[in-house]
Every structure is written in C-alpha cells, then in structure tokens.
C-alpha positions in Angstrom: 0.0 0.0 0.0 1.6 3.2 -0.9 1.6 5.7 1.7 1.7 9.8 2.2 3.3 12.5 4.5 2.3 15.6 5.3 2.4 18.5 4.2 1.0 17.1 1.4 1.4 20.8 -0.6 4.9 21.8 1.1 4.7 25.4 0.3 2.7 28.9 1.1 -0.6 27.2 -0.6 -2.8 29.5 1.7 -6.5 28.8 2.9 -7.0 25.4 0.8 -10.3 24.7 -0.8 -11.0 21.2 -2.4 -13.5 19.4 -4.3 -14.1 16.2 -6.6 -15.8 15.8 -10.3 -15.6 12.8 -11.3 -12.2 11.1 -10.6 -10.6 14.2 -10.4 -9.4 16.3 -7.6 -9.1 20.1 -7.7 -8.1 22.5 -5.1 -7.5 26.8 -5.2 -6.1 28.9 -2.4 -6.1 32.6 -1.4 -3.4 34.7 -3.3 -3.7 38.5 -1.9 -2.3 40.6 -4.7 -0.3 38.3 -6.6 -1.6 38.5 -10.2 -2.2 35.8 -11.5 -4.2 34.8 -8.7 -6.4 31.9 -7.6 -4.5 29.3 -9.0 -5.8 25.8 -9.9 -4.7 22.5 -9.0 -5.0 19.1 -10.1 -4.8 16.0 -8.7 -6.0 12.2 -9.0 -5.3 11.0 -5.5 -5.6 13.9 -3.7 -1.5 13.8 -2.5 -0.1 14.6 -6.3 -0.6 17.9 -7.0 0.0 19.9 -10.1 -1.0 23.9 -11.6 -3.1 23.8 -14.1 -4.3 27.4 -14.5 -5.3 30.4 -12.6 -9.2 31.8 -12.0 -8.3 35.9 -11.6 -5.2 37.4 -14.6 -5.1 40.9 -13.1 -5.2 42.5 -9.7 -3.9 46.0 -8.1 -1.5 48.7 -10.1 0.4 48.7 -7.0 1.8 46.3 -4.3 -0.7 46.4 -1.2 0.7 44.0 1.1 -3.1 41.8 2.9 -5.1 42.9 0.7 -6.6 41.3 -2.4 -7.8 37.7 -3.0 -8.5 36.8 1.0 -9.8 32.8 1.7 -12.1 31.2 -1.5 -14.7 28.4 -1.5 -14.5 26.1 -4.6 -17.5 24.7 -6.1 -19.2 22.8 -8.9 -22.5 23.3 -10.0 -24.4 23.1 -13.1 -21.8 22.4 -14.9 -19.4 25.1 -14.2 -16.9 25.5 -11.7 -17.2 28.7 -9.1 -14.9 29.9 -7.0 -16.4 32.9 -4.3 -13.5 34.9 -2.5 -13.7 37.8 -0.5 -11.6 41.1 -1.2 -11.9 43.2 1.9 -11.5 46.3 0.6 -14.4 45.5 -2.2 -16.7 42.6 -1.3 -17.3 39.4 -2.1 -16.7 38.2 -5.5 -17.2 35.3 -7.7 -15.7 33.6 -11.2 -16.9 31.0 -13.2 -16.1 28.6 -16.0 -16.9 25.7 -17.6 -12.7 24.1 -17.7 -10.7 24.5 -14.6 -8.3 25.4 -16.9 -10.1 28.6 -18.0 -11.2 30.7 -19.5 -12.7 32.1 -16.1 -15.2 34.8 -16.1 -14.6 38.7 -14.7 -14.9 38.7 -11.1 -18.2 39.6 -10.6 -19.0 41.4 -7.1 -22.1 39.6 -5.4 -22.2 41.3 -2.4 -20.4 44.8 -2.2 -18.8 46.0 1.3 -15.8 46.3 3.4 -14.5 43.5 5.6 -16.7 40.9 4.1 -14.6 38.0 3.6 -14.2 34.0 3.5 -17.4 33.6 1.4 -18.7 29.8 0.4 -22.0 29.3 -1.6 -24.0 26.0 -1.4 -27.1 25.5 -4.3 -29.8 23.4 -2.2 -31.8 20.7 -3.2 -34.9 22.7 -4.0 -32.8 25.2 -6.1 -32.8 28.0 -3.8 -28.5 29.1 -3.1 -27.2 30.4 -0.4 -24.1 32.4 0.8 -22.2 32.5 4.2 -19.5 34.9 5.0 -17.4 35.6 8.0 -15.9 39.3 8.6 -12.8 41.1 8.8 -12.2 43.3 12.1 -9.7 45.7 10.4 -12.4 46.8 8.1 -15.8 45.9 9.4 -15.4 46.9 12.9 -16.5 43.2 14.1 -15.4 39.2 13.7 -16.1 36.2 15.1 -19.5 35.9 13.3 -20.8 34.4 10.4 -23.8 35.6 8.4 -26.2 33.5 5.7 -27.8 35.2 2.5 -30.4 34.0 0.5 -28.6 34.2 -2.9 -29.8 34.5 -6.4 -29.4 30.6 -7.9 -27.0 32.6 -10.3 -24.8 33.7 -8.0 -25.6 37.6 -9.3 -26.8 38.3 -6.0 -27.2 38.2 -2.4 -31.3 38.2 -2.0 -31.2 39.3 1.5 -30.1 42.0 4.3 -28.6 38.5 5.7 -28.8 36.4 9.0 -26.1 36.1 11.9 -26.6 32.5 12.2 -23.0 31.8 14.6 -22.2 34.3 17.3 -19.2 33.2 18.1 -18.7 35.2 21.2 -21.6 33.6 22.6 -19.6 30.6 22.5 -17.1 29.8 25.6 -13.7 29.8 24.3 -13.9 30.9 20.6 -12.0 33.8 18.9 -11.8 34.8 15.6 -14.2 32.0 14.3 -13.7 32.3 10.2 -13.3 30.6 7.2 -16.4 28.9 6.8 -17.3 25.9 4.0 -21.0 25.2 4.1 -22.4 22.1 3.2 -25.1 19.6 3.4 -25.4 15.8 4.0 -28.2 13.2 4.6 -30.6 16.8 4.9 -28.3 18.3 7.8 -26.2 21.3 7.2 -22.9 22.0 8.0 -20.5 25.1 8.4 -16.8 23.8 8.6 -14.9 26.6 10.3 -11.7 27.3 12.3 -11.0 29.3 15.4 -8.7 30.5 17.5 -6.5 32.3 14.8 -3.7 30.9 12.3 -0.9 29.7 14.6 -2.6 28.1 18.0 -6.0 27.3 16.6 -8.6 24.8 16.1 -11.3 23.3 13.4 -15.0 23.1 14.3 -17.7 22.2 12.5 -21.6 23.0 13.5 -24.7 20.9 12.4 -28.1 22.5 12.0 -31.6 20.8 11.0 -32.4 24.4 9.0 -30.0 26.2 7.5 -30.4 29.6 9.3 -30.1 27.3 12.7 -29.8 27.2 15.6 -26.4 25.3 15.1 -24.3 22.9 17.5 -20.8 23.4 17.8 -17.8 20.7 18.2 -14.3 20.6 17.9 -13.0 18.3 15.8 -9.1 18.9 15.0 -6.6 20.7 17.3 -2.6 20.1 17.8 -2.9 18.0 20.6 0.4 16.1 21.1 1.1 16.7 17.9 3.6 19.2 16.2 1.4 20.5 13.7 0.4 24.3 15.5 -3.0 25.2 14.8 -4.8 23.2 12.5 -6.9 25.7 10.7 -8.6 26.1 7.8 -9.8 23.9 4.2 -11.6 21.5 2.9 -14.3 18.2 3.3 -14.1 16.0 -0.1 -14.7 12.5 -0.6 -13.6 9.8 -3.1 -15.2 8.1 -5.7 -15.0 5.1 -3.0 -17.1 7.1 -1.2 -14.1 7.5 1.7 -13.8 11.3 3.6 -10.8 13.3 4.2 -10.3 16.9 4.9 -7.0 19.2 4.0 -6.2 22.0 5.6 -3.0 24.5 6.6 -0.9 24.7 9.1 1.2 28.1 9.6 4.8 27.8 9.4 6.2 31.4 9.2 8.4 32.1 6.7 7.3 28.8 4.8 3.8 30.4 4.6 0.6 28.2 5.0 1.3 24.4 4.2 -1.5 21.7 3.6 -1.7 18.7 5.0 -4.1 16.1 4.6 -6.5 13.8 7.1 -8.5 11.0 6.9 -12.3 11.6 8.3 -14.9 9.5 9.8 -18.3 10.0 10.6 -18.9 8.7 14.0 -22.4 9.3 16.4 -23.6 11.9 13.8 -20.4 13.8 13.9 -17.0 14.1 11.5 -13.9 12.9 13.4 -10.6 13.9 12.0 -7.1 12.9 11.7 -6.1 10.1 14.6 -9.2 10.8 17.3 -8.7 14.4 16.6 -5.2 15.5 16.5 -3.4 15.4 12.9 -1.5 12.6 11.2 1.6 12.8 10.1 1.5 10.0 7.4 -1.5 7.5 6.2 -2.6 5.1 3.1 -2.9 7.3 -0.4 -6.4 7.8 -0.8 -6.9 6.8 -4.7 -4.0 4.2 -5.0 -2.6 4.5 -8.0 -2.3 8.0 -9.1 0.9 9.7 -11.1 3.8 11.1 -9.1 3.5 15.1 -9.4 4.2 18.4 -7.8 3.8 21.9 -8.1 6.6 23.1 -10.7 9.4 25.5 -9.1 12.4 25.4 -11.7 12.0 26.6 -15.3 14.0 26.4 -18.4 12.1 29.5 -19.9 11.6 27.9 -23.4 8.0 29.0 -23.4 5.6 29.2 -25.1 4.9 31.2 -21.7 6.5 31.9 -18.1 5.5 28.4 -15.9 2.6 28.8 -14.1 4.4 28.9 -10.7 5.5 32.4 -11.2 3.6 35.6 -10.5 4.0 39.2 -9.9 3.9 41.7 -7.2 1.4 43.5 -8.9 -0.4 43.8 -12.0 2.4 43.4 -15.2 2.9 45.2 -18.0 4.0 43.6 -21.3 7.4 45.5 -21.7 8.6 44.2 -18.7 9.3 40.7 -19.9 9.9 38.3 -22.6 11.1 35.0 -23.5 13.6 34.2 -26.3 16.1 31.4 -27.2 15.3 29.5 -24.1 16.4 32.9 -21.7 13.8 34.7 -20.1 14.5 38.9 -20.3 13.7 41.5 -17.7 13.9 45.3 -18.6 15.7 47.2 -16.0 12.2 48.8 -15.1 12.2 52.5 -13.1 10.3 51.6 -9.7 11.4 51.4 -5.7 14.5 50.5 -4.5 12.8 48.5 -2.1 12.3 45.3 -4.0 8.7 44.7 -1.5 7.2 47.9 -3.3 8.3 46.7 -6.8 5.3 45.5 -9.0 7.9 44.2 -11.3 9.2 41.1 -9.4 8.1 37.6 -10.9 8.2 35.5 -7.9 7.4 32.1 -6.2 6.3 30.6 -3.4 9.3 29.9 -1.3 9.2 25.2 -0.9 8.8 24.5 2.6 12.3 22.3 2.7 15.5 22.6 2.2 17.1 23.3 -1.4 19.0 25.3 -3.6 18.1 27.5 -6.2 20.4 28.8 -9.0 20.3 30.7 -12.3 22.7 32.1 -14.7 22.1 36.1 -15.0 23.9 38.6 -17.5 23.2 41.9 -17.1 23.1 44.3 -20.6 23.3 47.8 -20.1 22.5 49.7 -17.0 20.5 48.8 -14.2 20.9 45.8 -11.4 19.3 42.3 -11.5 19.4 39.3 -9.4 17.4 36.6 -7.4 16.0 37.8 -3.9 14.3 36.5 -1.0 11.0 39.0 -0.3 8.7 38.7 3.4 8.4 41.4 5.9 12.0 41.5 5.2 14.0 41.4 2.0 17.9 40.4 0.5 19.5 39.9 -2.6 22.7 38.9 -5.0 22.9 39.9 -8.4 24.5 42.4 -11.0 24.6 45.6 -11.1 26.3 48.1 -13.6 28.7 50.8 -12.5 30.9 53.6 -14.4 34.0 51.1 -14.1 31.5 48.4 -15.8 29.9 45.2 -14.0 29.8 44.2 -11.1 28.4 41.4 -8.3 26.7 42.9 -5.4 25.1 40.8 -2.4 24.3 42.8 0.9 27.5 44.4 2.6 29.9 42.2 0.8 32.7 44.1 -1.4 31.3 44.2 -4.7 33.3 42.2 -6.7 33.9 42.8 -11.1 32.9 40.3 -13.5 32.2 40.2 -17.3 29.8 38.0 -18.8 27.3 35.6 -17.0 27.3 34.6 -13.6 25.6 31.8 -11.8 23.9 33.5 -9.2 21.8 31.9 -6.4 20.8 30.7 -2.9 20.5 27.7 -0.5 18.0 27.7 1.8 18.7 25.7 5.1 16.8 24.6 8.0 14.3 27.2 9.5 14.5 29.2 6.2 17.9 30.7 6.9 19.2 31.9 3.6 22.7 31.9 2.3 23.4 33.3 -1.0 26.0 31.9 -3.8 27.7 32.7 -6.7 29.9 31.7 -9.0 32.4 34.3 -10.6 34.8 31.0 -12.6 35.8 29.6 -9.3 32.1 27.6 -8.6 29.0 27.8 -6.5 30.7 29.5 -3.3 29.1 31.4 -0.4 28.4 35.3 -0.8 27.5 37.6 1.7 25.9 37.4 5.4 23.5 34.5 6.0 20.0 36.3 6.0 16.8 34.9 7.8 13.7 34.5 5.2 10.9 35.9 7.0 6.8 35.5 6.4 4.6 38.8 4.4 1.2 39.6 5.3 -0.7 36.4 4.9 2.1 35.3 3.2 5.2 33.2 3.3 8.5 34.6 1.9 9.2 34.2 -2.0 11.9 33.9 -4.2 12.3 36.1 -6.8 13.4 37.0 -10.2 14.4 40.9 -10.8 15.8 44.2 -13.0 15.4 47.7 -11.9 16.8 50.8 -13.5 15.7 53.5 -16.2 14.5 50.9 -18.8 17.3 50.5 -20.5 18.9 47.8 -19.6 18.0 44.2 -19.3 18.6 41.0 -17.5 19.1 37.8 -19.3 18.2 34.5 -16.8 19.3 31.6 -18.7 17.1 29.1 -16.7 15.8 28.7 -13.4 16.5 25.6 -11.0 15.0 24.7 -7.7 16.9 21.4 -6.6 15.0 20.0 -3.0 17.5 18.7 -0.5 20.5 19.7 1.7 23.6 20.5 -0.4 
C-alpha cells in the first residue's frame, strides 16, 4: 500500500479549498495581490498535485501588502466551476467557467462592502442558493460571526439583508471564528470553520436541522500532542469510493501556510478527523494509483509562456518581460528601491524544505538584476552596472567585477535561513551574510526574479532551478 506524508502541498498554498468531479481532484487557495491569482490544481489521488491554471489574470496597479484575493470556496454546480473569494477592501466576488483550466469569467461582485470575507456558496436541493460569509475586524469593525444570505441561484446576488446564524462570542472559548465551508449531508447542514487564529488554533464544524439554525458546535481537529500548531482552515471531499478526508493548513512562518491532509470518519452523527482528533503525520494514499506530481518550481524558460508557478507583485505590464532562445528577459524597469514595493518582481512561493536554487544572469546595459528573497523583510545577489563596468553585489559584501554571465543563487537551510551563492569562474561559493527569510502579510516569503533601472537595460536569466535537498 503506498503511503503519504504531510504536508502534502509543502509550500505557502494559503486557505486550501478542495472538491471532486468525477475522478478528479481540484483545489484553489487565497493569493492577496499576486496577479495571477487563484491558481488551480489538479490531482487524482488527492497527494499529487500539479497547476493547471489560474481563475483571476489581473489584480492592483500597486503592491498592497493583505489585501486582495482573502480565503475562497471552490465549487461545482451546473456544470461550471465557481470559485467565491472575499476582497476586503471591495466585497465578495465570484468567477466561473466551464474548464478548470479557464477561460474564467470577470470577477463579478455579489455582495459589495468592506470586511466581508471567507465567502462559500452552497445551491440546495430545491434550487434556492445560499451564501455564508465571515468578517474582517480591520475593516468591518467586528469578527467572530458568520452571516447566511439568500442568494440569487445565479450567484448575481445576495437576496437578503442576511442572518447572523453563529455568534461566536456567545460561544465559551472561541475567537476569531472564520473561514467557513457550508455544506449539506443526509438533509443536515454544515458550516466547517476554524478558530482560534492561524498559529494556536482549532477546526469546528456545526450541524443544524435548518440552515439559518440554531447550530451545535464541536471541535473536531486541534494540535494535541502533535507538532502541527493550529490546525486551521480547508476543505471536506470525498472519493469516488465514497471514503472522507479533509485538507487544511498549518502556519509555518516564513514557509507560509502548508497543507496537510487527514482521513475523516463519521462517528455518532459527527466528522472525526485525523487520529481521534489530532493530525496525522502520514496514512494510506487515498486513490492508490495515481501519477507522481508536484507543483513546478524550476524553469527552463523555453516558453511558449512563463511556468505557471510564477507571479507578480502587482499587475504586469507587457514590456517588462519576454522569453527568447530559451532565456527569459527583464527590462531594468524604473520603480522602488525597495524590491517589497516593486510590482515588477516575478516571484514564487518559497518550498517549505531545504534546497538550492540557481540561475545564470547577465546583465546588458544599466541597471541591477538578481534573485531575492521577499517577506516582511528582504535580500538579494545579483549584477549591477557601474561607471567602471559590471559588477556582483550581495548585501554588505565588497562588490566584486565580473564580465559576462554569472551563476547566481541561494541555499535555503533549516528554518529558512538563507545563504546566498555565486559563482564568478571559481564555482558555486558562499556570498555575503547569512539572511533569515521571514513571512509577508498572509504570506510566506518568495523567491524572486528581478531588473530595476531606467528601462534600458535588461537581464538575461538563462534558466531557473529549484533542486530539493540539503547540499
């Protein structure tokens, strides 16, 4: 029997959402401001996991750290796929299509306001939809609440002023109650939700005869003895087998929200999740048999576009980038020095184990250009042209002249300390201070891809490589 370990998805894969068509699994998480956003995975066995597309191609003119595509709710109905995400600053929104793989329709705003987030429809039996929503304190003043609408059975519209149908802080213990996925089963209804915030945590789920209540609550997955901090928030799917399992993250700092996946039981009326309660750290692959796969990292930039891993800071324009001859080219772009205000990084999520990551770089014309590491805090090696011609910069190090391409890079060690490398003729050597990768707003650190200057200039990557592993 072949087996799995979690983290299943081993990188910033943030607020998981998961269903089945068919034999096939697919899953989309929150992605803030990263355009493109709401990216969409595949999978057969639900442990092999590769990108197959995004839902949203644009997104904010500028970077806005937190703010953007918050927590979404996969779905299939009717024949399309939906996915309903909440953008705190705007409201909540929905896409549609009939492939995964796109098109996707505009985002379409169903329910306009500040703070409304962590939106998940469910279409019921006799037709009529619904929509439940949790709420964001820095905007909407309150949390800890979650509110049902009628909605229109197109998803145009909430119908209704809406109900609070979980007060939270009538409930002993709970904080920050969020994320909810509504469902029904057997004619009961269930909200899926997690409390107790990102890091320390807890899953709940509540069961109501009506929809609009009254609801019971019970906790069904916490850390326990277990390493795993604060089991929080995803997904219920089944199998075509008609088994149950649930994936959701855990927070990991700098590595950003990782997904893990547990096997789930209905015992006495109730889910029960993971081993009694508490997460697993391995079990059987649910659909034995499927293909070996992973989210791609590394990139030989031969096209016919960038791999779907990558993303920017902000929306892109078209002279920022190309690919030719198997090189991807950055224009030295005018924008902030400080690489966590540039729009014009093309970055990815930062894997949540060791490896090293390497690319060759030539720099033509004026400007700088290198790989960095971006959270809360950010650090660099790369080129960067001067009056007395090229040379290699990383941190506080003495620059150091070169002429031609250099192999630039980094290797990330345990607890996502980061030293960089390059190699100047001499190979792969160490460059610079050791820097400590740190977590974004919502986000785990990325690595990324650079050129800044007056648009003239441009950098030439020849290839991108993530190999997993201590070196």
């Amino acid at each position: 029997m072949s087996t799995y370990r979690n983290p299943v998805l081993n990188a910033d894969w943030s607020d998981p959402d998961v269903i089945r068509v068919g034999e096939d699994f697919y899953l989309t998480v929150s992605t803030f401001t990263k355009v493109p956003g709401l990216p969409i995975l595949h999978s057969r066995d639900l442990v092999n996991w590769t990108i197959i597309g995004h839902a949203v191609t644009s997104g904010y003119d500028d970077v806005r750290p937190g703010c953007g595509v918050w927590a979404p709710s996969l779905r299939h109905h009717d024949g399309r796929f939906w996915i309903f995400y909440g953008d705190p600053d705007v409201g909540i929104c929905q896409v549609s299509a009939a492939d995964p793989r796109g098109p996707w329709t505009a985002p379409h705003v169903v329910k306009p306001g500040l703070g409304l987030i962590d939106p998940c429809p469910l279409w019921d039996d006799d037709g009529q939809a619904y929509l439940v929503h949790g709420w964001a304190k820095s905007r909407a003043g309150i949390n800890n609440r979650l509110t049902l609408h009628r909605m229109a059975p197109d998803a145009s519209a909430v119908l209704d002023e809406g109900a609070l149908v979980i007060d939270a802080d009538l409930l002993p213990g709970y904080r920050t109650l969020e994320g909810p996925k509504l469902y029904k089963r057997d004619g009961t209804y269930w909200i899926f939700a997690p409390a107790g915030g990102v890091e320390q945590g807890w899953q709940s789920v509540f069961r109501a005869e009506s929809i609009f209540g009254p609801y019971e609550d019970r906790i069904v997955l916490e850390q326990g003895g277990t390493d795993v901090n604060g089991p929080h928030q995803g997904g219920w799917v089944d199998t075509p087998s008609g088994e149950h399992w649930f994936m959701h993250f855990q927070d990991r700092g700098p590595y950003g929200r990782v997904v893990h996946l547990q096997p789930m039981v209905w015992k006495d009326g109730w889910p029960v999740m993971g081993d009694d309660g508490e997460p697993v750290a391995e079990g059987p692959v649910p659909v034995p048999g499927g293909a070996p796969g992973e989210p791609a990292t590394s990139d030989d930039f031969a096209g016919p576009g960038l791999g779907l891993q990558w993303s920017w800071q902000a929306n892109p324009d078209k002279s920022w980038w190309e690919l030719r001859d198997g090189t991807l080219r950055l224009t030295c772009v005018p924008g902030p020095e400080d690489l966590r205000e540039r729009a014009a990084v093309l970055g990815q999520r930062l894997p949540g184990e060791p490896c090293t990551l390497t690319t060759t770089l030539t720099l033509d014309g004026d400007g700088r250009a290198g790989v960095a590491v971006i959270g809360f805090t950010a650090a660099s090696v790369g080129l960067e042209s001067t009056p007395d011609g090229t040379v290699l910069v990383c941190g506080e190090a003495d620059p150091v002249p070169v002429d031609g391409p250099v192999t630039v890079g980094a290797r990330i060690g345990a607890g996502a300390l980061v030293t960089f490398l390059a190699d100047t003729g001499r190979g792969l050597r160490e460059i610079g201070a050791p820097f400590q990768a740190t977590q974004g707003r919502w986000v785990g650190a990325v690595l990324g891809l650079f050129a800044a200057g007056s648009g003239t200039g441009q950098a030439i990557f020849d290839g991108f490589t993530v190999q997993k592993g201590s070196q």
